[in-house]
DRENLUM-871717 format. One record per atom (N, C-alpha, C): residue in three letters; residue number from 1; x, y, z. Coordinates in steps of 0.1 Angstrom, whole numbers, always signed. Each point is the difference from the previous one (the first is absolute). Layout:
N
+------+-----+-------+-------+-------+
: type : seq :    xx :    yy :    zz :
+------+-----+-------+-------+-------+
:  ALA : NUM :     X :     Y :     Z :
...
+------+-----+-------+-------+-------+
% end
This chain:
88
+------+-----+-------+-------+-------+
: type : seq :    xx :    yy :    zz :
+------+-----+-------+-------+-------+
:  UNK :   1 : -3195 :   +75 : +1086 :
:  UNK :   1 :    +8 :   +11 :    -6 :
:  UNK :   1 :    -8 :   +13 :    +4 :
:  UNK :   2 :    +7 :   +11 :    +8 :
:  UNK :   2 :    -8 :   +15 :    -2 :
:  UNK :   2 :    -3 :    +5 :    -9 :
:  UNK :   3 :   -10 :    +9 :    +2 :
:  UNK :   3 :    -3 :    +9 :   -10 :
:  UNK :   3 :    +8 :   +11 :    -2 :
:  UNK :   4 :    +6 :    +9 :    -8 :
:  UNK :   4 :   +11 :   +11 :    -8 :
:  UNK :   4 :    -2 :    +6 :   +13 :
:  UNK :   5 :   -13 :    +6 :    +0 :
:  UNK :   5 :    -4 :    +9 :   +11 :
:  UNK :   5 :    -9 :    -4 :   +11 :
:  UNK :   6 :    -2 :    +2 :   +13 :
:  UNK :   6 :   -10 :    -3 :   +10 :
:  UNK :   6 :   -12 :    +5 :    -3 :
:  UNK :   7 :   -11 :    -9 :    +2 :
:  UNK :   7 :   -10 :    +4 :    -5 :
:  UNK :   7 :   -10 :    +7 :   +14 :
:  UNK :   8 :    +8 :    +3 :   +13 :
:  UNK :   8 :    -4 :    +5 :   +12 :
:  UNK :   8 :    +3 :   +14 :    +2 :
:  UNK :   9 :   +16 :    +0 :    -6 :
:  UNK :   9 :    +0 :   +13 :    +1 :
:  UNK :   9 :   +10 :   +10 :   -12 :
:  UNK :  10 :    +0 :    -8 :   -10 :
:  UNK :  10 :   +11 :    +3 :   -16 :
:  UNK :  10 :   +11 :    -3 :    +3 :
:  UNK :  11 :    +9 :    -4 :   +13 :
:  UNK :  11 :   +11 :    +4 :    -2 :
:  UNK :  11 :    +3 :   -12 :    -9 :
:  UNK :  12 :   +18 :    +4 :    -7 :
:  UNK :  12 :    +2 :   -11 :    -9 :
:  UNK :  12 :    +4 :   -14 :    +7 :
:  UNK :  13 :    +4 :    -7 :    -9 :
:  UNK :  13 :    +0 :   -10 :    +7 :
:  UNK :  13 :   +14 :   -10 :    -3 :
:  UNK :  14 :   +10 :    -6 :    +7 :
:  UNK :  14 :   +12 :    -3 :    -9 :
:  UNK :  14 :    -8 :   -15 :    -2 :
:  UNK :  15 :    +5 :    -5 :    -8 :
:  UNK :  15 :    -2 :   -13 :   -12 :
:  UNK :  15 :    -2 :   -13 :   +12 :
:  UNK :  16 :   +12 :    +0 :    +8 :
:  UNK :  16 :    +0 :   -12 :   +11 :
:  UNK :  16 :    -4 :    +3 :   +16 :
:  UNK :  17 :   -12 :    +9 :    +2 :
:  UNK :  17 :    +0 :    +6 :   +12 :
:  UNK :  17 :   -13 :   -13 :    +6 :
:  UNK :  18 :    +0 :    -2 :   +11 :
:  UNK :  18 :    -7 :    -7 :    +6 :
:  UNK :  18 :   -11 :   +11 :    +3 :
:  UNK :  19 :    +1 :   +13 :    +6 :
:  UNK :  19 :   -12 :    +7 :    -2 :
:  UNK :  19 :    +3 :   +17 :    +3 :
:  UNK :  20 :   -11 :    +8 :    -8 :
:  UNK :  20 :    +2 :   +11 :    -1 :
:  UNK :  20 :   +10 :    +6 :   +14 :
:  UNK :  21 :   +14 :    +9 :   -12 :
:  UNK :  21 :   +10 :    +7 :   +13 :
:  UNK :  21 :    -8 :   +13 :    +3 :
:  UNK :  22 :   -10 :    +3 :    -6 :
:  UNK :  22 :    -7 :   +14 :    +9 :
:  UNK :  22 :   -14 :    +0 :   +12 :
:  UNK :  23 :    -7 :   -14 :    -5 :
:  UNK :  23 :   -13 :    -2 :   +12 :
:  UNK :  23 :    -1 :   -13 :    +8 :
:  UNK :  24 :   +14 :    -9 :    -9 :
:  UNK :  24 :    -1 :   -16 :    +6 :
:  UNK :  24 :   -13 :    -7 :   -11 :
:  UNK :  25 :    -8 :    +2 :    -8 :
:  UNK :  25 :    -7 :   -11 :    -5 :
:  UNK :  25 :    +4 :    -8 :    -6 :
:  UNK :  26 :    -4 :   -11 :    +4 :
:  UNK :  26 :    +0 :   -17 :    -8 :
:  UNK :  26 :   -10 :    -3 :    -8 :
:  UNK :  27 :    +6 :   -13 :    -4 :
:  UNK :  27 :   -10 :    -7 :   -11 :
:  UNK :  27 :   -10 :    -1 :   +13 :
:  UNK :  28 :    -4 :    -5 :   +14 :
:  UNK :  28 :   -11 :    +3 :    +5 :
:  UNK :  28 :    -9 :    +8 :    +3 :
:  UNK :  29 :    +8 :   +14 :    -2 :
:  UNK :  29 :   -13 :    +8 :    +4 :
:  UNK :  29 :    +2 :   +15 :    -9 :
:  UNK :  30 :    +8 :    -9 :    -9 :
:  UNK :  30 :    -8 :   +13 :   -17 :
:  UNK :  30 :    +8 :    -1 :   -16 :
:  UNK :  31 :    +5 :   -12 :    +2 :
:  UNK :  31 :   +12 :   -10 :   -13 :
:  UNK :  31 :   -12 :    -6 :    -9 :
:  UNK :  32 :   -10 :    -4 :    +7 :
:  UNK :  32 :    -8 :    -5 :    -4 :
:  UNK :  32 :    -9 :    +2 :   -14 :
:  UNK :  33 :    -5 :    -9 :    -7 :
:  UNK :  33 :    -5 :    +3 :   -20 :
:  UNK :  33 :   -11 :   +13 :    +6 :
:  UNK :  34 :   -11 :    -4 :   +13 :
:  UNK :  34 :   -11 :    +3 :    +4 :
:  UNK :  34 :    +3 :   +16 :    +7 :
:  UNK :  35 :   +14 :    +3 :    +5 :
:  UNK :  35 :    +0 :   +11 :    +2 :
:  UNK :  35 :    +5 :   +10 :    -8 :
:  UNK :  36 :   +10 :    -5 :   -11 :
:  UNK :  36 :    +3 :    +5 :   -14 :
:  UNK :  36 :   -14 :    +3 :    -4 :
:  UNK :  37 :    -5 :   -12 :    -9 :
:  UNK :  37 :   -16 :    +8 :    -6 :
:  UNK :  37 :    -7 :   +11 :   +12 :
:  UNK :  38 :    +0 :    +4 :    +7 :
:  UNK :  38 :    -8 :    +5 :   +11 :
:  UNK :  38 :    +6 :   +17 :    -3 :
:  UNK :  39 :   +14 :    +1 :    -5 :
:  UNK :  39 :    +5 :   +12 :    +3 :
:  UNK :  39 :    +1 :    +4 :   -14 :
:  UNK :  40 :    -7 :   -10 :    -9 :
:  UNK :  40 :    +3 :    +9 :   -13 :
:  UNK :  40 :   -14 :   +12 :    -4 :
:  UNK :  41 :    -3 :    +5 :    +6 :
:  UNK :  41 :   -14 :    +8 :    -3 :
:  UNK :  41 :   -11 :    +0 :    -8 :
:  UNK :  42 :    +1 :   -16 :    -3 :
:  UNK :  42 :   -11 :    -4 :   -12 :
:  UNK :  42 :   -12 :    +6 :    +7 :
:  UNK :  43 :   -13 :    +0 :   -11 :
:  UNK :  43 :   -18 :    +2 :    +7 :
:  UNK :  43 :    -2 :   -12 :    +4 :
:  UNK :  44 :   -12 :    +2 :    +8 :
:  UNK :  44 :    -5 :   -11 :    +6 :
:  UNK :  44 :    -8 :    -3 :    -9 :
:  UNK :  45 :   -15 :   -10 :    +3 :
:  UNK :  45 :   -10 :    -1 :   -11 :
:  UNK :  45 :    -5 :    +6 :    +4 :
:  UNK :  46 :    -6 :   +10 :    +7 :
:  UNK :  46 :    -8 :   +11 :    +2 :
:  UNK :  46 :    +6 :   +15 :   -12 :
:  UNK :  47 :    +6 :    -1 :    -7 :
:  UNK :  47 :    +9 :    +5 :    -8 :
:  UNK :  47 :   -11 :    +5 :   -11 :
:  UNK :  48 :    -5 :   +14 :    -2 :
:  UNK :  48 :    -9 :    +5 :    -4 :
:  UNK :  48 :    +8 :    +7 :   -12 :
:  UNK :  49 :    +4 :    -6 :   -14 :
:  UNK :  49 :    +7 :    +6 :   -14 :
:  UNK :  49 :    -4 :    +7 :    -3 :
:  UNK :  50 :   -13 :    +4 :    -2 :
:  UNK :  50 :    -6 :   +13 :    -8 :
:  UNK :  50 :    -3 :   +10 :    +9 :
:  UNK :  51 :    +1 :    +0 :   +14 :
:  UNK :  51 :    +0 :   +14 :    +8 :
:  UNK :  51 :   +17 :    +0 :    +0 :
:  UNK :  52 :    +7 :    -9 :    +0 :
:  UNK :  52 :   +17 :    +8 :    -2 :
:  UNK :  52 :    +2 :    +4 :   -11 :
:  UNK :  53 :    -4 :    -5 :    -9 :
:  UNK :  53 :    +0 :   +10 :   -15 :
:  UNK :  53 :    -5 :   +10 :    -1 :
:  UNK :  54 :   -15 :    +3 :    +4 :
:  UNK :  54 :    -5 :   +11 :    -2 :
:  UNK :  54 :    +9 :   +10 :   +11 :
:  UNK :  55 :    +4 :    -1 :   +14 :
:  UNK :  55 :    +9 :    +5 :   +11 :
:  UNK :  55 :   +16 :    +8 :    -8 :
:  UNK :  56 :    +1 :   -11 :    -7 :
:  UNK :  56 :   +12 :    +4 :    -7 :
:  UNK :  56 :    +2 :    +6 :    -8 :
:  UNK :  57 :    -8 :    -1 :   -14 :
:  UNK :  57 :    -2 :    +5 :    -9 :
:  UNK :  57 :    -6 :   +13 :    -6 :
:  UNK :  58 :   -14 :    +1 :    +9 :
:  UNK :  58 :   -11 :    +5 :    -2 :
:  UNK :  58 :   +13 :   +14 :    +0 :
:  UNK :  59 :   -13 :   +12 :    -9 :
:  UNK :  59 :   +10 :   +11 :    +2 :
:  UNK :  59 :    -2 :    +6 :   -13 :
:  UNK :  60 :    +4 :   +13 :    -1 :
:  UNK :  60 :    +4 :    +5 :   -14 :
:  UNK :  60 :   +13 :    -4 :    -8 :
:  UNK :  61 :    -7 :    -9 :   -12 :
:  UNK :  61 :   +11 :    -6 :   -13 :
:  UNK :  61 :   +11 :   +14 :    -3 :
:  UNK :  62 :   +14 :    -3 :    -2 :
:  UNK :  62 :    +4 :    +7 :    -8 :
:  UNK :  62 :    -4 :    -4 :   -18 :
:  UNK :  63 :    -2 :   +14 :    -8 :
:  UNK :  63 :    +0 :    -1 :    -8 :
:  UNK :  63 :   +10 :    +2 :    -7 :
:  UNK :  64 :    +5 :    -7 :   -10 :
:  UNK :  64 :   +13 :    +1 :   -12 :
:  UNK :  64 :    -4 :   +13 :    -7 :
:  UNK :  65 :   +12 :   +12 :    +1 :
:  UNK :  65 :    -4 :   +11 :    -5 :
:  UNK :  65 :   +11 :    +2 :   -13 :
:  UNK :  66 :    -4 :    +5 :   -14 :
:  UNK :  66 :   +13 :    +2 :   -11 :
:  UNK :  66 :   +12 :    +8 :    +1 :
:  UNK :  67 :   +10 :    -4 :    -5 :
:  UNK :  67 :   +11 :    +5 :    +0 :
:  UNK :  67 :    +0 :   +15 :    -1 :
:  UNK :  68 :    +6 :    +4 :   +12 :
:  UNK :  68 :    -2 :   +19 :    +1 :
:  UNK :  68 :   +10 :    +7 :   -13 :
:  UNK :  69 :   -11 :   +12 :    -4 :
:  UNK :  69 :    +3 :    +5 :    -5 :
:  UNK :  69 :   +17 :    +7 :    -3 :
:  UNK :  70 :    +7 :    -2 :   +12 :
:  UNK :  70 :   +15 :   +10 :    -1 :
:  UNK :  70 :    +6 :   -18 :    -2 :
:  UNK :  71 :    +1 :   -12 :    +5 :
:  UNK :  71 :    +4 :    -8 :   -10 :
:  UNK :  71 :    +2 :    -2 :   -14 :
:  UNK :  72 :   -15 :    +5 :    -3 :
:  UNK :  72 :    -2 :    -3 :   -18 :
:  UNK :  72 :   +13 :   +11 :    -6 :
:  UNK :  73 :    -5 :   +13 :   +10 :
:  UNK :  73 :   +11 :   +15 :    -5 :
:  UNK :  73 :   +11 :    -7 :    +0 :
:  UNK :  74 :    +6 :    -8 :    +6 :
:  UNK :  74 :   +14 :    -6 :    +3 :
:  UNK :  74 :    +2 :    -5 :    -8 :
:  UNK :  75 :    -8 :   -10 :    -8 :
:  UNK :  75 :    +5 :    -9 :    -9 :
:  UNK :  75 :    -1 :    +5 :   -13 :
:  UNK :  76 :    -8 :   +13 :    -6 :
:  UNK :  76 :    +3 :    +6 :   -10 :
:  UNK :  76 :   +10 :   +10 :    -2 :
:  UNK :  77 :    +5 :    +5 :   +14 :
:  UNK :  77 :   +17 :    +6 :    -4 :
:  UNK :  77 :   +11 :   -10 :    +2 :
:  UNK :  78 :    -7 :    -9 :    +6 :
:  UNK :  78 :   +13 :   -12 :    +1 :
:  UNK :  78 :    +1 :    -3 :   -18 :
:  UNK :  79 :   -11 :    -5 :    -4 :
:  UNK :  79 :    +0 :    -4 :   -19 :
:  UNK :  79 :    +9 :   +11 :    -3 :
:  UNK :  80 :    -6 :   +11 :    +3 :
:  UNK :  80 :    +4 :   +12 :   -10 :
:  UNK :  80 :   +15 :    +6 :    +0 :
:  UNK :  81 :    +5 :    -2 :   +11 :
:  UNK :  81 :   +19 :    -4 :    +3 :
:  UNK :  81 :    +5 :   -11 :    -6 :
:  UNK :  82 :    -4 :    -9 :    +1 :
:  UNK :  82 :    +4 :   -12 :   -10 :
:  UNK :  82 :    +0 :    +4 :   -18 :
:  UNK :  83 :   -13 :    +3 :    -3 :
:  UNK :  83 :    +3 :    +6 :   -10 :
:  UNK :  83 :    +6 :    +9 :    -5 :
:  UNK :  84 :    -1 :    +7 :    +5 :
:  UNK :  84 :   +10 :   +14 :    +1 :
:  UNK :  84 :   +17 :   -11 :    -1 :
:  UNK :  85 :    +1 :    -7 :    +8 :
:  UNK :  85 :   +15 :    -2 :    -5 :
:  UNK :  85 :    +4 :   -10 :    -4 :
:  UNK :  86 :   -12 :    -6 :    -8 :
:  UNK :  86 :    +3 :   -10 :   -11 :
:  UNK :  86 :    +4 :   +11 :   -15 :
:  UNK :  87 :   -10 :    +8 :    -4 :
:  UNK :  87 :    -2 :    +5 :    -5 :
:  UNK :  87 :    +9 :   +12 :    -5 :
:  UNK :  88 :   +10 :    +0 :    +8 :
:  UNK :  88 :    +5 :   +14 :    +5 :
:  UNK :  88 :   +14 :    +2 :   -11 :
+------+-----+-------+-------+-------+
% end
């Protein structure tokens, strides 16, 4: 059975195709379990975690800063209209 998509060159692939309609590949020369795994961009074991983290990560944290002041102003004239026309 094909794969959805060619794994040679993406194109799709229909369900009963003997082999990709955009490069020709078959189960011989790229259908295969060993060429699938090959194309999914896993690490190798040479795969060094803590220099990709540090690569990735490293950097200035944002810091979580409090709710700005013209919100707070917002939500004490928001109250204060409410009450105003409960009250009223």
């Amino acid at each position: 059975m094909p794969p959805e998509s060619c794994p040679h060159c993406g194109a799709e692939v229909p369900p009963n195709a003997k082999a990709c309609p955009e490069c020709g590949s078959d189960e011989s020369t790229g259908w295969s379990d060993d060429a699938a795994r090959e194309n999914l961009g896993l690490p190798d074991e040479n795969f060094d975690y803590d220099d990709f983290v540090k690569r990735e990560f490293s950097g200035e944290q944002i810091k979580p800063r409090g709710l700005h002041w013209a919100w707070w102003l917002v939500a004490v004239l928001l109250l204060l209209v409410f009450l105003y026309g409960v009250f009223r």
